[in-house]
C-alpha positions as CSV (number, residue, x, y, z in Angstrom):
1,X,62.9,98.4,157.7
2,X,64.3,95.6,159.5
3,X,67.8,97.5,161.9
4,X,68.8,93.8,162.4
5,X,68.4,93.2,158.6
6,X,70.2,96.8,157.9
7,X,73.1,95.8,159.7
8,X,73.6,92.5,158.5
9,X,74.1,94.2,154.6
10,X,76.0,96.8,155.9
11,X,78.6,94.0,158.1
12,X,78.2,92.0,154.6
13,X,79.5,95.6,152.7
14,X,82.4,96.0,154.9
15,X,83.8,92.3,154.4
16,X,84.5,93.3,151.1
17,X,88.1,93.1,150.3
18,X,87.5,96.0,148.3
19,X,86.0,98.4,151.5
20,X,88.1,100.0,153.6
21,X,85.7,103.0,154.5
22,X,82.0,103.6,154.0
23,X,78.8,104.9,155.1
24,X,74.8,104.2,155.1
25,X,72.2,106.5,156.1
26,X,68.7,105.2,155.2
27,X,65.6,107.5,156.4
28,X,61.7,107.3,155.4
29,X,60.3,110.9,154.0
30,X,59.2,111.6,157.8
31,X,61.8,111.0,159.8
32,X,60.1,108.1,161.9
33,X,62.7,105.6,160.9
34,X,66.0,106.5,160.6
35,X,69.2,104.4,161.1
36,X,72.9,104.8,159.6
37,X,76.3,102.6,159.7
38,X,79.6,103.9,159.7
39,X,83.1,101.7,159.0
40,X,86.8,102.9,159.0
41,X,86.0,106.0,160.7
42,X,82.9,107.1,159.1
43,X,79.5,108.8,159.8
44,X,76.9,110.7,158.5
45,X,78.8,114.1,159.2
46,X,82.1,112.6,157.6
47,X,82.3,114.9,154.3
48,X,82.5,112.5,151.0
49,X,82.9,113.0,147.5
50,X,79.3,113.1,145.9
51,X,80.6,112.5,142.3
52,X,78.0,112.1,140.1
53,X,75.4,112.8,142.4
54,X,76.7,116.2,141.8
55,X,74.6,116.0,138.3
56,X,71.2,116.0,140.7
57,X,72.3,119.5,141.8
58,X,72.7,120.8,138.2
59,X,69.5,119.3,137.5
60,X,67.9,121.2,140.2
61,X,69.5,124.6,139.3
62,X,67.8,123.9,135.7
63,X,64.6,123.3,136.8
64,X,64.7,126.4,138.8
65,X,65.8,128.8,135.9
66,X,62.6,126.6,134.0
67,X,60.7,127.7,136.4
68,X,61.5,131.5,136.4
69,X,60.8,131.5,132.5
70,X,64.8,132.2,131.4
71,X,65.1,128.7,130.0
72,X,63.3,126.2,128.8
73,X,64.2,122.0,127.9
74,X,63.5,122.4,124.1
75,X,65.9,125.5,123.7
76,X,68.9,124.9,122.1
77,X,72.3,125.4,123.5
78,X,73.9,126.6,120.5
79,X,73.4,130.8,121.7
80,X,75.5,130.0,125.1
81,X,78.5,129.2,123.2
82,X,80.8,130.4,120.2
83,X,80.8,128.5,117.2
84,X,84.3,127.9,117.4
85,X,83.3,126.1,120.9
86,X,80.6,124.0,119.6
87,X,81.6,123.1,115.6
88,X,82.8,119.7,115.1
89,X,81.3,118.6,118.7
90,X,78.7,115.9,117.7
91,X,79.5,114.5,113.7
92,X,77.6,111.1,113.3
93,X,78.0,109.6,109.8
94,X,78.8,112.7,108.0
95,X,75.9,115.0,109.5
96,X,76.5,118.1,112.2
97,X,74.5,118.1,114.8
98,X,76.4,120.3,117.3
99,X,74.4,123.5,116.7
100,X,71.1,121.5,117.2
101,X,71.5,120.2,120.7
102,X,69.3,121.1,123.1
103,X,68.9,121.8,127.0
104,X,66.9,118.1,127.2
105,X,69.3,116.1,125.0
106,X,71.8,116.8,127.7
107,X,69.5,116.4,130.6
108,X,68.2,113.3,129.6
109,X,71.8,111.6,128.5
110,X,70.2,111.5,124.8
111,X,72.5,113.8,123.0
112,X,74.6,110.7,122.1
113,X,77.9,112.5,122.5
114,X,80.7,110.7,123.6
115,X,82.8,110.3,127.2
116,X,86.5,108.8,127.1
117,X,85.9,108.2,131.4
118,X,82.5,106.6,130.9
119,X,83.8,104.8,127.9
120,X,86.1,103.1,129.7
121,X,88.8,105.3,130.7
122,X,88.5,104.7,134.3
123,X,92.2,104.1,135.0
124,X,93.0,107.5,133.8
125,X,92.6,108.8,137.3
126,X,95.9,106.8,138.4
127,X,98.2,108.8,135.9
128,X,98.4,111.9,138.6
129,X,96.0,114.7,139.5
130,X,95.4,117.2,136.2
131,X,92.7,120.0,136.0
132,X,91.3,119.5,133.1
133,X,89.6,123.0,131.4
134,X,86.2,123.3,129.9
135,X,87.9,123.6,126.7
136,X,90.0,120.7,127.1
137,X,86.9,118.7,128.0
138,X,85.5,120.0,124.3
139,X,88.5,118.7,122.5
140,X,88.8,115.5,123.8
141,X,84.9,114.8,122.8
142,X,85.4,116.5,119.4
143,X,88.3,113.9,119.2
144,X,85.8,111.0,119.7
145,X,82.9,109.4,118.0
146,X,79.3,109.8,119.0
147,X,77.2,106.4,119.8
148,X,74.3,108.3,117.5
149,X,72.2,111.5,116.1
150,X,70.8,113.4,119.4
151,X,66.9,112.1,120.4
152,X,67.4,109.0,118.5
153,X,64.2,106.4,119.9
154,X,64.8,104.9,122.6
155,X,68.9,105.2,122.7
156,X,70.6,107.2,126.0
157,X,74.4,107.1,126.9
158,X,76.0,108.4,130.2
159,X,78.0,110.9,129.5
160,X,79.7,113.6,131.6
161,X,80.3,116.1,128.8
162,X,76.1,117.0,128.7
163,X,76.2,117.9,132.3
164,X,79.5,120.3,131.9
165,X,77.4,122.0,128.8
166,X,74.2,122.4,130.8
167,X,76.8,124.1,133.6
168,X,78.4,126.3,131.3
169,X,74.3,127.0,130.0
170,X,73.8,127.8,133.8
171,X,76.6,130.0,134.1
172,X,75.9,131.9,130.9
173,X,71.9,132.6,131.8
174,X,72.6,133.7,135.1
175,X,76.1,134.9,134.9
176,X,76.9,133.8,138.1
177,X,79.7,131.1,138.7
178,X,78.2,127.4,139.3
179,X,79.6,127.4,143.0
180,X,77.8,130.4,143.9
181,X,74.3,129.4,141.9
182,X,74.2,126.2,143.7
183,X,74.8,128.1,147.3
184,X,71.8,130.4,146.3
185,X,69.6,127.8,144.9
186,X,70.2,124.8,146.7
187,X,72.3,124.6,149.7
188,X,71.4,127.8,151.5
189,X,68.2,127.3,151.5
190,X,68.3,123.8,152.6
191,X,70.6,125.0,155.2
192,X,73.3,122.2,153.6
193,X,75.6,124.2,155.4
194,X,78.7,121.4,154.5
195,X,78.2,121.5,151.1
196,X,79.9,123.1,148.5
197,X,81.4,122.4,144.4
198,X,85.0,121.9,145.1
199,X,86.4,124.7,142.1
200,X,89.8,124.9,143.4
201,X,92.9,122.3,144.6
202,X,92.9,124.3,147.5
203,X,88.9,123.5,148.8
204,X,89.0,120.7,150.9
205,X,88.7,117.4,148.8
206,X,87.8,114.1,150.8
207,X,90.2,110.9,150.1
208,X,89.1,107.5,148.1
209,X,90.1,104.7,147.1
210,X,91.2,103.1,144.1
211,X,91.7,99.2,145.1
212,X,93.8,99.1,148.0
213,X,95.4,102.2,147.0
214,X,94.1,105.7,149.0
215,X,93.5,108.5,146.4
216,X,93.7,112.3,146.9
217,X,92.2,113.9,143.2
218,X,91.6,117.8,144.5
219,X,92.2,119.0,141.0
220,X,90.5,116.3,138.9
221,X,87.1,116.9,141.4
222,X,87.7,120.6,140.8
223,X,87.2,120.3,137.1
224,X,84.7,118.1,137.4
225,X,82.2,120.9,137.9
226,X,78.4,120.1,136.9
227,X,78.9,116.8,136.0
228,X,81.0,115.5,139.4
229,X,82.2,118.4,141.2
230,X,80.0,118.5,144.3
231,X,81.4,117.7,148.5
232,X,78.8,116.4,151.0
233,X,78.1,114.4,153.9
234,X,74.9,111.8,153.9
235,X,73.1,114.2,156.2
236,X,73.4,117.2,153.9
237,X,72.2,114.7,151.1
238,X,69.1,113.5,152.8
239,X,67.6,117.0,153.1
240,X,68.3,117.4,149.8
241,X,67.0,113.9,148.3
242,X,64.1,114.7,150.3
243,X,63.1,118.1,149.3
244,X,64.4,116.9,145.4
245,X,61.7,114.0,145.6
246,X,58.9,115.5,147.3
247,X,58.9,118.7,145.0
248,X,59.7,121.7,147.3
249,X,62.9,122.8,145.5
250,X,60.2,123.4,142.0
251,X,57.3,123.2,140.5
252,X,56.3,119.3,140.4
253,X,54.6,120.4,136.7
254,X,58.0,120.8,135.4
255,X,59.1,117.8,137.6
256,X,56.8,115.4,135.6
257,X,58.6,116.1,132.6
258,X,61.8,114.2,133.9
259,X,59.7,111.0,134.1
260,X,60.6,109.7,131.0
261,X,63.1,106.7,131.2
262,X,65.6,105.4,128.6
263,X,68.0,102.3,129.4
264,X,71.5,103.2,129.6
265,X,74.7,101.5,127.5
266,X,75.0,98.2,128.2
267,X,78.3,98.6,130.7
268,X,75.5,100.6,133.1
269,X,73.4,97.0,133.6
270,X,70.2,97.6,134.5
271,X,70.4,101.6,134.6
272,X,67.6,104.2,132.7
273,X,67.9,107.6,133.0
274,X,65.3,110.4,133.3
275,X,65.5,113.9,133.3
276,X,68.9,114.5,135.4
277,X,68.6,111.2,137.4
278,X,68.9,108.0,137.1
279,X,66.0,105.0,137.6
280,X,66.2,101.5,137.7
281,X,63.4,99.3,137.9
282,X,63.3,96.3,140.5
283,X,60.9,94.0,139.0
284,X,63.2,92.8,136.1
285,X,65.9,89.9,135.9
286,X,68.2,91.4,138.3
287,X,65.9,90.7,140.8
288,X,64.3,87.7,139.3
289,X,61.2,89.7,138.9
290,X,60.8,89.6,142.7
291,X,61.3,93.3,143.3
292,X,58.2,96.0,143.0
293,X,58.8,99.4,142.0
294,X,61.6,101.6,141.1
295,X,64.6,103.2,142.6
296,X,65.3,107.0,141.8
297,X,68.6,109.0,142.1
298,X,72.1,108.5,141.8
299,X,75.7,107.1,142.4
300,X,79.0,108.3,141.9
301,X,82.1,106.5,140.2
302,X,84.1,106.9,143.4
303,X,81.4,104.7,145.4
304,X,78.8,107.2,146.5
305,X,75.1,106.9,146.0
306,X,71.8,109.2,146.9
307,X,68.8,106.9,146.1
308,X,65.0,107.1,146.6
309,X,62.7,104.3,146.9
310,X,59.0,105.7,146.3
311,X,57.2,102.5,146.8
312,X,58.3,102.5,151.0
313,X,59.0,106.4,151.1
314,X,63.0,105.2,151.8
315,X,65.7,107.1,151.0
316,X,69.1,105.5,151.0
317,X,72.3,107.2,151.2
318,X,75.8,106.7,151.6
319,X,79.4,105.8,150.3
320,X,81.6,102.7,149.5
321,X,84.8,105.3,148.6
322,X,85.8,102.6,145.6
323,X,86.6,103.5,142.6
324,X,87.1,100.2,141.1
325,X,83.7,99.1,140.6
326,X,80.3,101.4,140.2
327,X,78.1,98.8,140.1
328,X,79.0,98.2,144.1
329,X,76.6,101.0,145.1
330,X,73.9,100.2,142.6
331,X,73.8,96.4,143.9
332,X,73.7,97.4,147.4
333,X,70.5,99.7,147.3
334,X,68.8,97.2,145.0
335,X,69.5,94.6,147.6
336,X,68.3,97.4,150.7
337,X,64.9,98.4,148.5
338,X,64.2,94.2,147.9
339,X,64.5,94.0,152.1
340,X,61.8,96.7,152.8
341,X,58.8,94.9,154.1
């Protein structure tokens, strides 16, 4: 890629009104290029909150149990959890379909469960910082209504209540706590020695922003868990984004099975999701049908993104630290993948 080109979308990022702090790492798969931008006091060693990205981890750890035979994407989740836990979870027009929800339904966003934060809740994080339970999490989706029945066609919702299940499913098979699988699995052996799942207000929690107004959320991240819980820094996330993509973490036979892409509600744009991650194509209207290829990986509600372009070997990571607007992140990759020559 262009530097000169690079820094003129990253100067463009920081003019924002809405930007007071944020990061951009972008690297090819061998190293050869590599450039990042820092703004407000950040670089690629400043830790951020990973957010969502957080659900790429999770999908990881799931792939690896796949792998060791102790679990597989068709099983159903219904023997990892009481009956009390799970009854009443997902009712859509009269039919129960809580004890029939499987390990890919969540993966894939296709259980059709419901999320009051994805759904439009966003403000909620201004109202203080609460830890919210496991159990809580339950209630308040047993309180909503489902978009549809689980593995309906060609129907996927975002929500964060399939990735705390498929924790709690991680947790049960191992019986280890999430922090601790994801330090065996993952980040010691990546040597992502500054990462770590925040699971307590204590554990260091980076600041954001929500408009001009500089949020600190320690307990909110620390009950985020699978879905969001995750603390990084872009360096950390490009060994991981590489060794995710080019298929060292697990077997690329069970990789291939993640390939299967289903657009997103309509409030995620131009957003499909696969198994665990999300893809958005590049040759569609957003782009005018100029762009080639696809962009793989993900972003965070509080502004941070980990995103792989196949088609130029880039990876592109970093963080806006706004919580006001998601789609900031998705617009700026597209807009880095459409200037690779």
């Amino acid at each position: 890629m262009n530097k000169r080109l690079l820094q003129k979308a990253f100067d463009a990022v920081t003019r924002s009104k809405q930007i007071y702090e944020t990061v951009l790492f972008v690297e090819n798969s061998t190293g050869s290029f590599s450039e990042y931008f820092g703004y407000g006091g950040r670089d690629i060693d400043t830790p951020m909150i990973v957010a969502s990205i957080t659900k790429m981890f999770t999908t990881a750890c799931v792939l690896k149990i796949c792998e060791s035979g102790r679990l597989a994407l068709d099983d159903k989740i219904a023997p990892y959890f009481t009956e009390e836990q799970l009854k009443g979870l997902h009712i859509y027009k009269g039919h129960e379909y809580s004890f029939g929800l499987t390990i890919s339904d969540l993966l894939f966003q296709t259980s059709g469960l419901p999320d009051s934060f994805e759904d439009g809740n966003t403000e909620s994080v201004l109202q203080g910082d609460i830890y919210t339970t496991f159990a809580d999490s339950l209630a308040e989706t047993k309180s909503q209504t489902p978009h549809f029945a689980p593995h309906t066609g060609n129907k996927a919702h975002y929500a964060n209540i399939n990735f705390d299940l498929l924790g709690e499913v991680l947790v049960k098979v191992t019986g280890m706590p999430l922090a601790e699988l994801y330090q065996q699995i993952i980040f010691a052996p990546l040597k992502m020695t500054h990462t770590y799942l925040a699971t307590d207000e204590n554990d260091f929690v980076p600041h954001t922003y929500y408009g001009e107004q500089k949020l600190k959320r320690p307990k909110i991240i620390a009950s985020s868990g699978a879905a969001g819980g995750g603390i990084s820094t872009p360096r950390d996330l490009m060994v991981f984004s590489k060794c995710f993509w080019n298929g060292s973490l697990f077997d690329k036979i069970i990789f291939e099975q993640l390939s299967i892409y289903k657009r997103l509600q309509a409030s995620k744009g131009p957003i499909c999701y696969g198994g665990g991650y999300m893809q958005i194509p590049l040759h569609g209207l957003p782009t005018l049908f100029m762009g080639k290829g696809e962009l793989l990986g993900h972003s965070g509600s509080t502004g941070s993104f980990m995103f792989y372009y196949p088609e130029k070997y880039l990876h592109f990571i970093g963080d806006l630290a706004q919580f006001t607007n998601p789609a900031l992140p998705i617009r700026l990759v597209m807009k880095l993948a459409m200037m690779a020559k």
